[in-house]
C-alpha positions, 0 to 999 in steps of 0.5 A, a space after each residue: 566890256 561896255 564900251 567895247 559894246 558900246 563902240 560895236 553899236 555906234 560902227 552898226 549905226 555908222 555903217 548904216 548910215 554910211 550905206 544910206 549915203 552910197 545910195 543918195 550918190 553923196 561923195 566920201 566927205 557926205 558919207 563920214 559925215 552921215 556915217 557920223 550923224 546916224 552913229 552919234 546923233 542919238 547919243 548927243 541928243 541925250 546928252 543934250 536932253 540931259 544937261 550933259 555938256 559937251 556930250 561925252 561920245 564928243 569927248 572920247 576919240 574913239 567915239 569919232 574915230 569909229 564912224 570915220 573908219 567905218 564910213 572909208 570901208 563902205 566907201 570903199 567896200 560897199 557893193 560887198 557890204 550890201 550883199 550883207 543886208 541881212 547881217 547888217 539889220 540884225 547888227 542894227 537891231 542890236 544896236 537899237 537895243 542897246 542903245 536904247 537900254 543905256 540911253 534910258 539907264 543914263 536917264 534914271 541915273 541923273 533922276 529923270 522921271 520915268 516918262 522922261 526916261 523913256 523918251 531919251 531912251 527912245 531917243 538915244 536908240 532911234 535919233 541917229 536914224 531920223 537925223 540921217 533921213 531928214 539929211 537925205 530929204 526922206 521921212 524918217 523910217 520910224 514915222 512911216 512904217 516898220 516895227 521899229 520905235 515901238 520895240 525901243 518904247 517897249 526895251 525903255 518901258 521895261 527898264 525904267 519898270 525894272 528900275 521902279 520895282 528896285 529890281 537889279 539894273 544889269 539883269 533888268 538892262 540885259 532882259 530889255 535889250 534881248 526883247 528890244 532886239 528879238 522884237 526887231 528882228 521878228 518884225 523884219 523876219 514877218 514883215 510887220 508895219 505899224 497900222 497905216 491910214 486907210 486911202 481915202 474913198 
């Protein structure tokens, strides 16, 4: 089962990713190739971070297999896919969540100290998306505005507190996730930003 939930983020991520390619006009090889940079990138930096070597989402085919055949169907589909914005941020939303609670869970697994764990669970949920926008000449998203790093911060916090007090893991995991996602999708239902800089005089 959490594979299958596994592999449902990683098709979310690549679908985004693949979206994002369609509208910098990149051709099909552009679009697998950041369909695949936003699905695995978090992962493979965690592993990375972690000693984990090569990352494990490159030793499993359908951890690659996902995001080429995703990346084909919005090629292919994607005016009818972006007509589904609204369901695609909140499939990413629940992406994000869990990939944020597994992250941090793989962390406290091999020993990392808790800040260490909150960061590759930050990672593991926001990295695919910063790599995509650094490929398309953009600042990452998560720097510059929406409610979207500090929900991973918030669902990674959770876990490694969970983990701290010897609360058992899946119910902790299950309660993070829930809050990471439904703080995502209230941010986007109510437009919330994180606090600019006020313009200069």
């Amino acid at each position: 089962m959490l594979l299958v939930l596994d592999l449902l983020g990683v098709a979310v991520f690549a679908a985004s990713g693949a979206l994002a390619a369609v509208h910098a006009r990149l051709d099909v090889f552009g679009v697998m190739v950041l369909a695949a940079v936003t699905a695995l990138g978090g992962g493979v930096l965690r592993d990375v971070l972690l000693g984990v070597t090569p990352p494990s989402t490159l030793r499993q085919w359908p951890y690659l297999a996902v995001p080429v055949v995703v990346a084909l169907l919005v090629f292919r589909w994607h005016p009818a896919v972006a007509r589904l914005r609204c369901g695609v941020q909140l499939a990413d939303a629940l992406g994000l969540a869990l990939f944020v609670t597994t992250g941090t869970t793989v962390a406290i697994g091999v020993g990392a100290p808790a800040v260490t764990a909150v960061l590759v669970g930050v990672i593991t949920g926001v990295g695919g998306g910063v790599l995509r926008d650094v490929l398309r000449g953009d600042v990452p998203t998560v720097l510059r505005r929406e409610i979207y790093a500090l929900a991973a911060v918030i669902g990674a916090v959770v876990v490694v507190a969970g983990d701290r007090l010897g609360l058992p893991p899946t119910p902790v995991a299950v309660g993070a996730a829930v809050l990471v996602a439904a703080l995502r999708v209230v941010a986007l239902w109510r437009r919330w930003n994180a606090p600019l800089p006020r313009p200069a005089a």
